[in-house]
Structure formats: C-alpha cells, structure tokens
C-alpha positions, -999 to +999 in steps of 0.1 A: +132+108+015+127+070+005+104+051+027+094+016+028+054+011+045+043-020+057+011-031+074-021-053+076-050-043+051-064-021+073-034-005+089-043+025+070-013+024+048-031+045+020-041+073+044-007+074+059+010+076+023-010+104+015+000+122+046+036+115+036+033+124+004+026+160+009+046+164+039+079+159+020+071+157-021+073+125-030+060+102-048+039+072-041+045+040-053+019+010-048+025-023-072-008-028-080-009+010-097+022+012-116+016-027-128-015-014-143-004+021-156+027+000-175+000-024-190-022+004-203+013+023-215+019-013-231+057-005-225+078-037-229+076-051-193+038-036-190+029-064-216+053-088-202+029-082-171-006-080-191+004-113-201-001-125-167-024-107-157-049-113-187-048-151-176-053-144-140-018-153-129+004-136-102+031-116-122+067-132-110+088-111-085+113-105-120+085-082-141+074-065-104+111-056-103+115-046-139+086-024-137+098-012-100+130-002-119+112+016-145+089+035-125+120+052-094+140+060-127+116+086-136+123+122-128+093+128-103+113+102-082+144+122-078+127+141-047+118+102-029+091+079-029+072+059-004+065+022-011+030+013-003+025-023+006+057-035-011+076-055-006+054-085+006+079-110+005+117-117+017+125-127-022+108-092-030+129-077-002+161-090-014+154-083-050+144-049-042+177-044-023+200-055-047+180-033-071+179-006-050+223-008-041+228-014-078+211+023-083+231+035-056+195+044-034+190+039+002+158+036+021+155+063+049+124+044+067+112+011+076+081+018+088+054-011+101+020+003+112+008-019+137-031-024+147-046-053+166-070-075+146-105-066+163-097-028+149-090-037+116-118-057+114-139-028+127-128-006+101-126-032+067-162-040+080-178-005+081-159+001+048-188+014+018-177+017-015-191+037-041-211+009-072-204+038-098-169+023-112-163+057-124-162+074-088-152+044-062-157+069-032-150+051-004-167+057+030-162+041+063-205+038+080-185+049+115-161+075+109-171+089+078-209+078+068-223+098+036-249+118+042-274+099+029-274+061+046-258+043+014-260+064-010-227+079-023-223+118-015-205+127-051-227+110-079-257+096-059-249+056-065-256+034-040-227+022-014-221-010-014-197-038+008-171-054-011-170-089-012-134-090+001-145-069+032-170-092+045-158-107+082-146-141+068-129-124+042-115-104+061-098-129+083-087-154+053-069-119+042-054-111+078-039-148+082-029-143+047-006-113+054+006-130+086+015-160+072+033-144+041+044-110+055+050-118+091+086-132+080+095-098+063+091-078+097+113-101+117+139-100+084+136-063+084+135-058+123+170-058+121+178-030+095+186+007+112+159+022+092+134+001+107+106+008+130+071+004+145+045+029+155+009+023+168-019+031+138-049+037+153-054+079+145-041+087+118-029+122+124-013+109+157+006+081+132+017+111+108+029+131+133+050+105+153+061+093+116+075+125+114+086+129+146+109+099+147+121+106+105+137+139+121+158+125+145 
C-alpha cells in the first residue's frame, strides 16, 4: 500500500498516518524526518542537505528527491509507505512521479483531509507542547488536557504554546498552504487514486480511509 496524504496543518495528517501505519505495515515517510535522519547519518545527499540547512535555506526540490529516493529504496519500504505532507508543490509532484515510474512504483491513494478553517484554528490554538526538548509531549487544552493545567503528564515541565500556533500564525500558515498547495489538489483531482474525505474525528477519517482503500 503506497499512499500519498495531503492536508492543512491541522488536518490531522500525523494522527491519521499513525492510524495507517498499523493498519497495513508500512512505513511513514515525512520530509522533514528523513532530511534530518540523512543529515545526522551524514550520508552524501544528508550533507548535500545540512549544507542548506545549516545556513537556513530551503533545501531544492533535487536533494528532497535524492533523499526521497534513498529512503523508499530501503527494505522496510518493500511492504508500502505513506507520504506525510509531501509533496507540497506541482514541481515536487512531477519530480516525485517521474521518480516514482522510473522505480516502477505506483501510488494506491490520493488522499486530501479536508477541515474548514475555524476547526483548525480551534485545534492549533489549544495545542500545548511539552518545554522539556527531550519529551515534546504534545497535548491539545480541549481534547486532551494533562492532568495537571500546564504541566506535562510524563516529566513534569511546563506546557507551553508554540510561537507558530498563535492565531496570527496560524493564519499566515493556512494562506500559506492555500496559496502554495491549493494548486497540487486541483493538479491531483484528476488522478484515479485521488480523493477527499472529511477530517474532523479521527477514527471516523480512519475508518472511511479504509473503507474507500478496499474498494
């Protein structure tokens, strides 16, 4: 099973991934992980990237595919993998195909998680994440508060918001990923694989997911 996953921060992308994971045995694959697992393996395209990154810049499409070709090569990706949050781009998309044919791999799944805007504020709002950088819990002050009012339930640090999860922020990001990765839906709305379902419980998502992947 090879699955693409798209969605607004806040779609609940990670959760859903998860879900996946387990359900069928495969492996998950988010950019911003494997960019920085190459980096600390400093394997050739992981300092190509720490090049970049060390200076701030966005690491070009080229190295993302490089290391995107690395990491499905491995044998834990024989099974599958879900893409989480990738691609973000119609160049990404079109580089990712080419890479994807030349492997002789299709993608089973387009899948966008849709949520309207005042719910995805709701939820990147109430959002608490652990200070300790060595335990990041993250906690949600609605749907899953810590025991304690801001205090993290696994170490005892306080909770705190992320800058980035502030309201303002929040909307920069949101016109952000409609601006950018709005494009990428309608380009992708016309591939077989492709579809939409609602994201607001995330059990309910999973099990329509699955639902419409058995068909």
């Amino acid at each position: 099973m090879r699955i693409i996953l798209l969605g607004a921060p806040g779609a609940g992308k990670g959760t859903i991934a998860k879900m996946l994971v387990e359900r069928y045995g495969i492996v998950q694959i988010s950019t911003g992980d494997i960019l920085r697992q190459a980096v600390k393996e400093g394997t050739q395209v992981g300092k190509k990237a720490a090049e970049y990154m060390n200076t701030g810049k966005l690491v070009p499409d080229e190295v993302i595919m490089d290391i995107i070709k690395e990491r499905i090569a491995r044998p834990d990706c024989t099974k599958g993998f879900i893409f989480d949050g990738f691609p973000r781009t119609i160049p990404q998309a079109e580089a990712l195909e080419k890479l994807l044919a030349a492997n002789n791999v299709t993608i089973d799944a387009i899948i966008n998680l849709e949520v309207p805007e005042d719910v995805v504020l709701k939820r990147l709002t109430s959002r608490r994440t652990c200070s300790n950088p060595d335990c990041q819990a993250i906690y949600n002050i609605y749907t899953m508060p810590p025991k304690k009012e801001g205090i993290c339930d696994k170490c005892g640090s306080k909770l705190v918001q992320r800058d980035d999860e502030t309201e303002e922020a929040i909307k920069v990001r949101l016109a952000t990923y409609y601006e950018k990765t709005q494009p990428l839906i309608d380009y992708y709305k016309n591939n077989k694989a492709y579809f939409a379902v609602p994201s607001l419980v995330a059990q309910e998502t999973f099990d329509d997911i699955v639902k419409r992947l058995k068909k």
